[in-house]
C-alpha positions as CSV (number, residue, x, y, z in Angstrom):
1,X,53.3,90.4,160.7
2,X,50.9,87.7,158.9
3,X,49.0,90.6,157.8
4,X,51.6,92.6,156.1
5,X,53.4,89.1,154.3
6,X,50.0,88.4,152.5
7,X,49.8,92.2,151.8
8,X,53.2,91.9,149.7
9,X,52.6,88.6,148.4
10,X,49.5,90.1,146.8
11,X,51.5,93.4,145.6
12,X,53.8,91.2,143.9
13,X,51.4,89.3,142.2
14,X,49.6,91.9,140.8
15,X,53.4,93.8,140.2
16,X,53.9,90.8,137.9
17,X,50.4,90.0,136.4
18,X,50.6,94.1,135.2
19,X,54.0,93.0,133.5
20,X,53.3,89.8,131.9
21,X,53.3,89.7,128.4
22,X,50.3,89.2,125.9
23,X,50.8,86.0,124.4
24,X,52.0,86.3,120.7
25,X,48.2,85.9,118.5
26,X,49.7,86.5,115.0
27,X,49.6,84.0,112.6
28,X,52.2,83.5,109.7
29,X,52.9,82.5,106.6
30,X,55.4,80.3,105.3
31,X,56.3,78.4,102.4
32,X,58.9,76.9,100.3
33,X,59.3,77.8,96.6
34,X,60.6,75.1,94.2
35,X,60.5,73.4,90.7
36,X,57.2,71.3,89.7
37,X,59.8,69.0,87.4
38,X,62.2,68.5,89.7
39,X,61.6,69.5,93.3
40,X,64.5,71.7,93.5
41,X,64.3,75.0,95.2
42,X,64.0,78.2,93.2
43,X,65.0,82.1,93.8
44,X,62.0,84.0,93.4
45,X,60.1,87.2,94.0
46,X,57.4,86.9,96.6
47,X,54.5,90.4,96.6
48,X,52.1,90.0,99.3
49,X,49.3,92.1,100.0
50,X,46.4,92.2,102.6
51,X,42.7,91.9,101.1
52,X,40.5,93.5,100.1
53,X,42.2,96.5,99.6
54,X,45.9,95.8,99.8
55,X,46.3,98.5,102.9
56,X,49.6,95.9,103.8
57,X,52.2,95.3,101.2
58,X,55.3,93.8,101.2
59,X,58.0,92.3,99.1
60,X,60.7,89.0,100.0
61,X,62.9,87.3,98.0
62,X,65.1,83.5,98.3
63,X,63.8,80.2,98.1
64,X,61.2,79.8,101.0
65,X,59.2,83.0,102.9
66,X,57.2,83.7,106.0
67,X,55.4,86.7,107.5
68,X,52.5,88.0,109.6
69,X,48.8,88.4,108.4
70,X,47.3,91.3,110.7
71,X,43.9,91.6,111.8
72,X,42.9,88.1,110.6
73,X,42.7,89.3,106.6
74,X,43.3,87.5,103.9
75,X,46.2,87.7,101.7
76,X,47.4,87.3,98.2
77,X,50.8,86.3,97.1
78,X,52.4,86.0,93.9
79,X,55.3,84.3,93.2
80,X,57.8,85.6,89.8
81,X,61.3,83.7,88.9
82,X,62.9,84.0,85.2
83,X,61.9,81.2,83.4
84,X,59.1,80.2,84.8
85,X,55.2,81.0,84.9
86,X,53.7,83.2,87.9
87,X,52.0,81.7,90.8
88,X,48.5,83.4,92.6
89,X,47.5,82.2,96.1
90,X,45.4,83.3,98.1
91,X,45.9,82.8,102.1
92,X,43.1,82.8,104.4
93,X,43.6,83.0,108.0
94,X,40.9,80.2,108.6
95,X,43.3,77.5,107.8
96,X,46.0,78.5,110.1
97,X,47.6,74.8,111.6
98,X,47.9,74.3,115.6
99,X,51.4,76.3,115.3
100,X,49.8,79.5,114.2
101,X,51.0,79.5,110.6
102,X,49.3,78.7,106.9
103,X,51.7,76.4,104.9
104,X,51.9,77.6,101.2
105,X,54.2,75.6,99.1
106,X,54.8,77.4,95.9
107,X,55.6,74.6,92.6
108,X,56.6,76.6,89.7
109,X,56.2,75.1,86.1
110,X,57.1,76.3,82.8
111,X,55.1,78.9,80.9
112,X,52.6,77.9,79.0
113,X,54.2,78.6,75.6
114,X,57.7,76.8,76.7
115,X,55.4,74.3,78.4
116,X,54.1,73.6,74.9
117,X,57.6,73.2,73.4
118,X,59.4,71.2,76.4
119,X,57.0,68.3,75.4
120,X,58.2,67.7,71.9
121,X,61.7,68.8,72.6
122,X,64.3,67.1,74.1
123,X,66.7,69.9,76.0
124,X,69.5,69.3,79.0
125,X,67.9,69.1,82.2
126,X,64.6,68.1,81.1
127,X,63.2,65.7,83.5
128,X,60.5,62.8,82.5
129,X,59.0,60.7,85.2
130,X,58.1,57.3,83.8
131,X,54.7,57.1,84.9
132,X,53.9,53.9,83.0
133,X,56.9,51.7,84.7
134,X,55.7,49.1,87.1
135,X,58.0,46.8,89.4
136,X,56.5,44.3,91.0
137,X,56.4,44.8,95.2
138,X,59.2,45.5,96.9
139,X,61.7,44.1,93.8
140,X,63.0,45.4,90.7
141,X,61.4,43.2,89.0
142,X,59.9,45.4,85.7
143,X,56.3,43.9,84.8
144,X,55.6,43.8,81.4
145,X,53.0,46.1,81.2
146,X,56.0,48.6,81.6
147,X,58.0,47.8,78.0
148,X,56.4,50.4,75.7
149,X,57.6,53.3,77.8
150,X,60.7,51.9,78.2
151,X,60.9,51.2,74.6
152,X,59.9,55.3,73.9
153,X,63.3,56.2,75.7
154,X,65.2,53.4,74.2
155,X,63.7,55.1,70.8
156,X,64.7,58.5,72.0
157,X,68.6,57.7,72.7
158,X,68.7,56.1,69.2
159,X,66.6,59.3,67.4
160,X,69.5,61.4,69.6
161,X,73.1,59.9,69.1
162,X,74.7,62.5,71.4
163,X,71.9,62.4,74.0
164,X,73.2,61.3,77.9
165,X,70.4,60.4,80.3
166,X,70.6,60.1,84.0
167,X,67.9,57.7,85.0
168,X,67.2,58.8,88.8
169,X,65.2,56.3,91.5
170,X,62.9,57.2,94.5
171,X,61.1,55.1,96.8
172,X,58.5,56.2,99.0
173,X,59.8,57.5,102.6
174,X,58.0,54.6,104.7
175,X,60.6,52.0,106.0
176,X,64.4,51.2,106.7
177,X,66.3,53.9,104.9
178,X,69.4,51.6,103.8
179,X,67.0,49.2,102.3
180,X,65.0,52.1,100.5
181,X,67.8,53.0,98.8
182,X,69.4,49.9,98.0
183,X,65.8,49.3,96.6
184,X,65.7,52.5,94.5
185,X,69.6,51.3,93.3
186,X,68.4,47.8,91.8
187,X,65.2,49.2,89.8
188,X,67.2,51.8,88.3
189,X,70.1,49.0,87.7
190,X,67.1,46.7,86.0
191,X,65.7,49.8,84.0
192,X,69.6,50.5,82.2
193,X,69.5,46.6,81.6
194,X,66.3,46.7,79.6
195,X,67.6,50.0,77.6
196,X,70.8,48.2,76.9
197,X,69.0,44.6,75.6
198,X,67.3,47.6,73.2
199,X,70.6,48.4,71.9
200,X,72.2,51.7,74.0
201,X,75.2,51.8,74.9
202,X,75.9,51.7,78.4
203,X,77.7,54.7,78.9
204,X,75.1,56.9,77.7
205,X,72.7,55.8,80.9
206,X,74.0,57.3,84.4
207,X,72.3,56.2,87.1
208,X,71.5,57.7,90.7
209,X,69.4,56.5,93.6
210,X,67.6,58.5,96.3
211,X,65.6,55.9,98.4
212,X,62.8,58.2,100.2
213,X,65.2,61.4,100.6
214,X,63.5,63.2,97.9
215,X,59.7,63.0,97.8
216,X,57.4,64.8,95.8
217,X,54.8,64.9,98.7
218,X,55.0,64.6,102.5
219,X,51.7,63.4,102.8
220,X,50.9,60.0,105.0
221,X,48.7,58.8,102.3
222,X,48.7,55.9,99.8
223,X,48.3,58.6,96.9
224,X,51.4,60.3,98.0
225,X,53.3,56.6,98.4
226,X,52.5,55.8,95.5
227,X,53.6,59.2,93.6
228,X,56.9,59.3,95.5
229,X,57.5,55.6,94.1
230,X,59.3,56.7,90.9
231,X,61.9,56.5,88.0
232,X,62.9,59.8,86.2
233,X,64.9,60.2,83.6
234,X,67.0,63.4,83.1
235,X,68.5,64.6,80.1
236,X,72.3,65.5,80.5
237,X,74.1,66.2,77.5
238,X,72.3,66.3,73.9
């Protein structure tokens, strides 16, 4: 009886070894697709195609993608959205992450000729980050190294009478959330005070505070920090 037990143990486990499923080898791609200015997302027309010789093709569109690379080939992708200028990536297979997928973010930016004109023009939903403002640690306290770019958009209210700004504060994303954006509320309070000691009117500054909810980079490192510590200023009416 002994005998014919381990016999059907050992039919069963080769019943179910003969089953079993190949684990799942294929890695992916995935990637979100949004607006270098302001970190929104953007519709857009994905075209992939295997390399060297583009035997694979296939076509996605929507904000974000993802699909297979077979047989460990490189891809291309190119990203197209009205308005803005075509992306080019190529994916390679040997810098897949521990859960089987490449991570391709996709930041689209203007076209080189409306590139050229957004800089010397002033349209509605423009967005300028004030790279030259300074607060000292942890305060909204400005430091006066930041006055002549704050004096450029003071300048640029009173060159444009009808022009409404939204000025728009970030923080980084390390710390208590609350205080984040309570923090990101008081510089961008202290930054409509200067404008209005350089004579705009108050009403023509909105204000709106993000704390760490909206950073430009996910990155744990100091670079990142310090590129997600920001004031923008957005251009609502004009």
């Amino acid at each position: 009886m002994k005998k014919i037990n381990v016999l059907l143990l050992l039919a069963v486990l080769i019943s179910a070894g003969a089953v079993a499923q190949p684990k799942d080898t294929l890695i992916y791609a995935t990637g979100k697709i949004f607006n270098h200015a302001n970190n929104e997302p953007v519709a857009a027309k994905i075209t992939y195609q295997s390399l060297p010789y583009g035997n694979i093709v296939g076509i996605l569109n929507g904000t974000n993608y993802s699909f297979p690379l077979y047989d460990n080939s490189k891809y291309s992708i190119t990203v197209e959205a009205n308005g803005f200028a075509t992306s080019k990536y190529m994916l390679d297979p040997a810098t897949v992450n521990a859960d089987g997928k490449i991570v391709q973010d996709v930041a689209l930016g203007l076209p080189p000729s409306a590139a050229k004109v957004a800089e010397t023009t002033h349209h509605v939903g423009k967005v300028m980050r004030l790279d030259a403002l300074i607060f000292q640690l942890r305060s909204s306290v400005i430091s006066p190294e930041s006055y002549p770019e704050l004096n450029s958009v003071a300048q640029m209210l009173h060159d444009n009478p009808r022009m409404i700004i939204q000025l728009e504060g970030h923080t980084d994303t390390r710390g208590d959330k609350k205080e984040n954006l309570k923090l990101s509320t008081e510089r961008v309070d202290a930054v409509r005070d200067y404008l209005i000691s350089r004579g705009v009117s108050k009403s023509r500054v909105k204000l709106m505070a993000y704390g760490g909810t909206k950073p430009l980079s996910t990155e744990n490192t100091e670079e990142a920090h310090k590129m997600n510590r920001r004031v923008e200023v957005r251009i609502l009416e004009n």
